[in-house]
C-alpha positions in Angstrom: 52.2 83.7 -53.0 55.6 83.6 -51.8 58.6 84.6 -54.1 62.1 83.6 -54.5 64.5 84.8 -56.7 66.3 82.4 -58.9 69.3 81.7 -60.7 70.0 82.4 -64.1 70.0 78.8 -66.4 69.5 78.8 -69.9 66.7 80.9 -70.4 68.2 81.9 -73.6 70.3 79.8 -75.9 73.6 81.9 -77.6 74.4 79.0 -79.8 71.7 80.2 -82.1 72.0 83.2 -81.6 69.2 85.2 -83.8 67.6 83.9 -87.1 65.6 86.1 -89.1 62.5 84.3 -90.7 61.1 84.8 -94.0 58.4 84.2 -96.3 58.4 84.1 -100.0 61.0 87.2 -100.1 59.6 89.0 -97.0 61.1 89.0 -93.9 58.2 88.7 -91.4 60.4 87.9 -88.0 63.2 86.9 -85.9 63.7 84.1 -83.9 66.4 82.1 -81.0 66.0 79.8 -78.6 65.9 79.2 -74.7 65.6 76.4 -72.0 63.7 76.3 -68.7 65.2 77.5 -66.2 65.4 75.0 -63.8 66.5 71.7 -62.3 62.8 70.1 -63.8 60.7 70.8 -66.4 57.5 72.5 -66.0 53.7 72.7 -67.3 52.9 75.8 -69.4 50.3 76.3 -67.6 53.1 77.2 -64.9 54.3 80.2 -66.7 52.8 83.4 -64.7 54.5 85.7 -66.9 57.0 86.3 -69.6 58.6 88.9 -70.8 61.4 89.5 -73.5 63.5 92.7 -74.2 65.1 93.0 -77.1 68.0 96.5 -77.2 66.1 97.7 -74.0 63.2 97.7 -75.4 59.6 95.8 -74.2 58.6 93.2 -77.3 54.8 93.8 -77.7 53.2 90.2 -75.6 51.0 89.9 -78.7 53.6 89.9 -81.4 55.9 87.2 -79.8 54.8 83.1 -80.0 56.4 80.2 -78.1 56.7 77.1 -79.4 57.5 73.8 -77.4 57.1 69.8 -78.7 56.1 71.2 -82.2 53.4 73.5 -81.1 53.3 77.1 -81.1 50.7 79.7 -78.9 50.8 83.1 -78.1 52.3 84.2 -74.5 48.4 85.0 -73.3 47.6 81.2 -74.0 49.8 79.4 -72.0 48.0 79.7 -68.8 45.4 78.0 -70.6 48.2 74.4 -71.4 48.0 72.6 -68.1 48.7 69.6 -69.9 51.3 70.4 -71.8 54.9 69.9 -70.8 58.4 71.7 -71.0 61.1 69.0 -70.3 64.6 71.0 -69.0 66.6 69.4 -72.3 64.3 71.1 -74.8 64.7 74.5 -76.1 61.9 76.6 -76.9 61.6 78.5 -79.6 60.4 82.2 -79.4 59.2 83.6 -82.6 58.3 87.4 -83.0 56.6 89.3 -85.4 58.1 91.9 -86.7 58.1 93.4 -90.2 61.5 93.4 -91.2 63.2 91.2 -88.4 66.5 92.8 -87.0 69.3 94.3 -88.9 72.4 92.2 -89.1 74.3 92.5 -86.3 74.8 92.4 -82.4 70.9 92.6 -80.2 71.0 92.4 -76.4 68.2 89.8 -75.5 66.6 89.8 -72.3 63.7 86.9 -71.2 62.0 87.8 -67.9 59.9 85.0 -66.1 57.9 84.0 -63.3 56.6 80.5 -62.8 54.8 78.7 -60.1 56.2 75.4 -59.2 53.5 73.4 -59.3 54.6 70.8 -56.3 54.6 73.5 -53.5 50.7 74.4 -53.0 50.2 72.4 -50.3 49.3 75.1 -47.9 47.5 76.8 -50.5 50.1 79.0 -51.8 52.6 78.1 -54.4 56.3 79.3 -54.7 57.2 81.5 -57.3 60.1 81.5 -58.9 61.6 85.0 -60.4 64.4 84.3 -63.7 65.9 86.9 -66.2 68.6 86.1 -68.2 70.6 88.5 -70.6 72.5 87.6 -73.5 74.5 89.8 -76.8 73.2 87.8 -80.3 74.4 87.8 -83.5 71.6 87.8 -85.9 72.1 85.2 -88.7 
C-alpha cells in the first residue's frame, strides 16, 4: 500500500472541548468531538486505524466508542461498516470509558489515523492517508 502523509483538518473539535458523562451520580466517561479529515467523507469501513492520546498517554482501543449518524461501535468494529458513511460536516463523537472521567481542567488530546481512500485501488493497491492532530481541552 502506498502512504502519504496528510494534513492536519479537524480531527478534533476545540469548540467542545471535553465533557464528562454521567450516570445517575456516577461519572462513567469523558467525551469531545472530531471531523474527518479530509476534503470528502469516507466509509468506516475506511478507517485502518485509530488511535487517541489523552496527557501522553495511549487510551485502551477497547474502552473508547465512536459514534457517527446516531450510532455508536467500538474502534475494532469499524472495519466491519462498509456501508456506513462519514460526511466531512459531521462531527463524530468519541466516547471513552473511564471511571471517573478527567479532572477539571486543561487535557492535551491527540487522534492518530490512517485510512484508505477508497477511490484509488485501481492497480490493486489503495493510498493511505496518515492524520494526527493535537489539541489542549478544557473539560466541562
Amino acid at each position: 500500500m502506498a502512504q502519504f502523509q496528510a494534513y492536519n483538518k479537524l480531527l478534533i473539535s476545540a469548540a467542545e472541548g471535553i465533557t464528562n458523562v454521567q450516570t445517575g451520580n456516577m461519572t462513567i466517561g469523558y467525551e469531545f468531538y472530531g471531523q474527518y479529515p479530509s476534503y470528502r467523507g469516507t466509509f468506516l469501513s475506511c478507517i485502518e486505524s485509530l488511535e487517541i492520546y489523552v496527557d501522553g498517554e495511549k487510551v485502551p482501543e477497547n474502552t473508547v466508542y465512536f459514534n457517527v449518524n446516531g450510532k455508536q461501535c467500538l474502534l475494532s468494529q469499524l472495519k466491519d461498516l462498509y456501508l456506513e458513511y462519514w460526511f466531512i460536516l459531521d462531527k463524530a463523537r468519541y466516547f471513552i470509558l473511564k471511571e471517573g472521567g478527567l479532572p477539571q481542567g486543561e487535557h492535551e488530546v491527540t487522534i492518530k489515523m490512517k485510512h484508505r481512500i477508497p477511490y484509488t485501488g485501481y492497480s490493486g493497491s489503495y493510498l493511505v492517508l496518515d492524520g494526527s492532530d493535537t489539541k489542549v481541552l478544557q473539560v466541562k
